[in-house]
C-alpha positions in Angstrom: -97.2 54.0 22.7 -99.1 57.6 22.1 -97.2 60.6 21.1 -98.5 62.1 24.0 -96.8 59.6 26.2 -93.1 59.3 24.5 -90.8 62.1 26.2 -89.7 64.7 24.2 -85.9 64.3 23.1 -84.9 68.3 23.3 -86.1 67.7 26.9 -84.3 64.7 27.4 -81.3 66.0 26.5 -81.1 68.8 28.5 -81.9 67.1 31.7 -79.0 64.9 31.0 -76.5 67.6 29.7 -77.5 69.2 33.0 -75.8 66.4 35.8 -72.4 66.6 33.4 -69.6 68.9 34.9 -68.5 71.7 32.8 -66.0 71.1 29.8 -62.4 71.8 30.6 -62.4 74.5 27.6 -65.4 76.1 28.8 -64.8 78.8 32.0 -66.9 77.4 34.9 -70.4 79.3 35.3 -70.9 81.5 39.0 -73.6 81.1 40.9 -75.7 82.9 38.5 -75.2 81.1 35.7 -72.8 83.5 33.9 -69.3 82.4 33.1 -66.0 83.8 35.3 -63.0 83.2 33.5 -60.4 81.8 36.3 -58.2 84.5 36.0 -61.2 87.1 36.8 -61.9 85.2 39.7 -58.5 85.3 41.0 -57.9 89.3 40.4 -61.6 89.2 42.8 -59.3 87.4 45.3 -56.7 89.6 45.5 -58.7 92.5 45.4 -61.1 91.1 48.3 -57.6 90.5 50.0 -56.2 94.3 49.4 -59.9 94.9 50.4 -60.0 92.9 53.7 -56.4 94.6 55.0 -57.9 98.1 54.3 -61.1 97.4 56.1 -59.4 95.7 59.3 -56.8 98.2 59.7 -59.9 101.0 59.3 -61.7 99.2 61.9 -59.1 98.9 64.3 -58.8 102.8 64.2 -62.3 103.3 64.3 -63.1 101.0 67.1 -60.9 102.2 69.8 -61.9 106.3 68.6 -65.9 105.7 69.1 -65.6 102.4 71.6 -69.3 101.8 71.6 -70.6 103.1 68.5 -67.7 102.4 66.3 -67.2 99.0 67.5 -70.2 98.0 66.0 -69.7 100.2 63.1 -65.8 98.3 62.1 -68.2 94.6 62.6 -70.5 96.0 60.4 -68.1 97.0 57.8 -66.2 93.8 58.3 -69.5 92.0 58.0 -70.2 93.5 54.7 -67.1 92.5 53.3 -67.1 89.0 54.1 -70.8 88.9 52.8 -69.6 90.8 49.8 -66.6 88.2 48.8 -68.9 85.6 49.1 -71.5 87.6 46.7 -69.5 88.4 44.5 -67.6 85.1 44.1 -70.1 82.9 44.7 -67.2 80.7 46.8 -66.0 80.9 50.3 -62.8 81.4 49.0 -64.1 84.7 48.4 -64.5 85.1 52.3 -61.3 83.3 53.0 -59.3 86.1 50.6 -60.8 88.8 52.6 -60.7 86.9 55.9 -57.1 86.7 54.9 -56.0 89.9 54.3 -58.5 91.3 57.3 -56.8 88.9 59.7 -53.3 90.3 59.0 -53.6 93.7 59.2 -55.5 93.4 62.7 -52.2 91.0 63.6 -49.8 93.2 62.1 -51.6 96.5 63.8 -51.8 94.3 67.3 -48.2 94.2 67.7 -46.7 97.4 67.8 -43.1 98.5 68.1 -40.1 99.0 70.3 -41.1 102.2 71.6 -44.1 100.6 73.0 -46.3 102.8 70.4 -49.2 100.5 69.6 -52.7 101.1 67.6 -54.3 98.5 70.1 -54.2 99.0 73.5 -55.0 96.1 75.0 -58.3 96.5 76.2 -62.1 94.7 75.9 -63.0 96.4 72.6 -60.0 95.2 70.5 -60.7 91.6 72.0 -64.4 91.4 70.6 -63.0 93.4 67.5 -60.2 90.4 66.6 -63.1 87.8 67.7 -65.9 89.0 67.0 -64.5 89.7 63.3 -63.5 86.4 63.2 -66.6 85.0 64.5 -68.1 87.0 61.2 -65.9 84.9 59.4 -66.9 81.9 60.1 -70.4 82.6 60.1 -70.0 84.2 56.0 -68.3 81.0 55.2 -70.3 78.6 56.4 -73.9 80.2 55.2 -76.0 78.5 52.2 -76.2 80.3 49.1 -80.4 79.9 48.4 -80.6 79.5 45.4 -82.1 82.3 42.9 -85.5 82.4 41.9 -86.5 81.2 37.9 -86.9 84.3 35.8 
């Protein structure tokens, strides 16, 4: 056998190292390779869920003050949020934490009290808001994360 032909053992070792899941001492690596200790990726969970409850009660204000144009503007917002918890944790989780606390502000704000004082009033803009947020959702969790390009 040539020199040439006999695999290199640095090489070798690196391509098996790389099928091995991560040591249990050693904090599990994002999507970009850098390592997230698990208590920094649950304060990102709870802030994405502070973050989601501020958004969908902002966006249930917003839509029903500017129906057309703010509408789209409180589905944008909501967009970028779910898109963002995903980013940013590099799990859907991250979308579920802000789906979470989006989804009970806009059920909390839906209800209203005894005195009949509501924020939504019942019409066809806070129906695509709640579905149409949640149909963002869905759509942030379920995307695939390319991966990145070699630098």
């Amino acid at each position: 056998m040539s020199p040439s032909s006999s695999p290199d053992p640095s090489s070798r070792g690196r391509a098996a190292s790389s099928g091995r899941p991560a040591a249990p001492d050693r904090p599990a690596a994002a999507s970009d390779g850098f390592p997230v200790p698990r208590t920094a990726r649950y304060v990102w969970y709870g802030l994405l869920f502070v973050l989601g409850a501020l958004v969908g009660a902002a966006g249930a204000l917003v839509q029903a003050a500017w129906l057309p144009a703010g509408l789209l503007l409180a589905l944008l917002a909501t967009g970028g949020l779910f898109y963002g918890g995903l980013r940013a944790t590099g799990t859907q989780a991250g979308v579920a934490a802000a789906g979470g606390g989006w989804l009970l502000a806009v059920v909390l704000l839906s209800f209203g009290r005894p005195e009949g004082d509501g924020v939504f009033g019942g019409g066809v803009g806070e129906l695509l808001f709640l579905f149409g947020g949640m149909g963002v959702a869905v759509m942030c969790a379920t995307l695939i994360r390319l991966p990145r390009p070699p630098r």
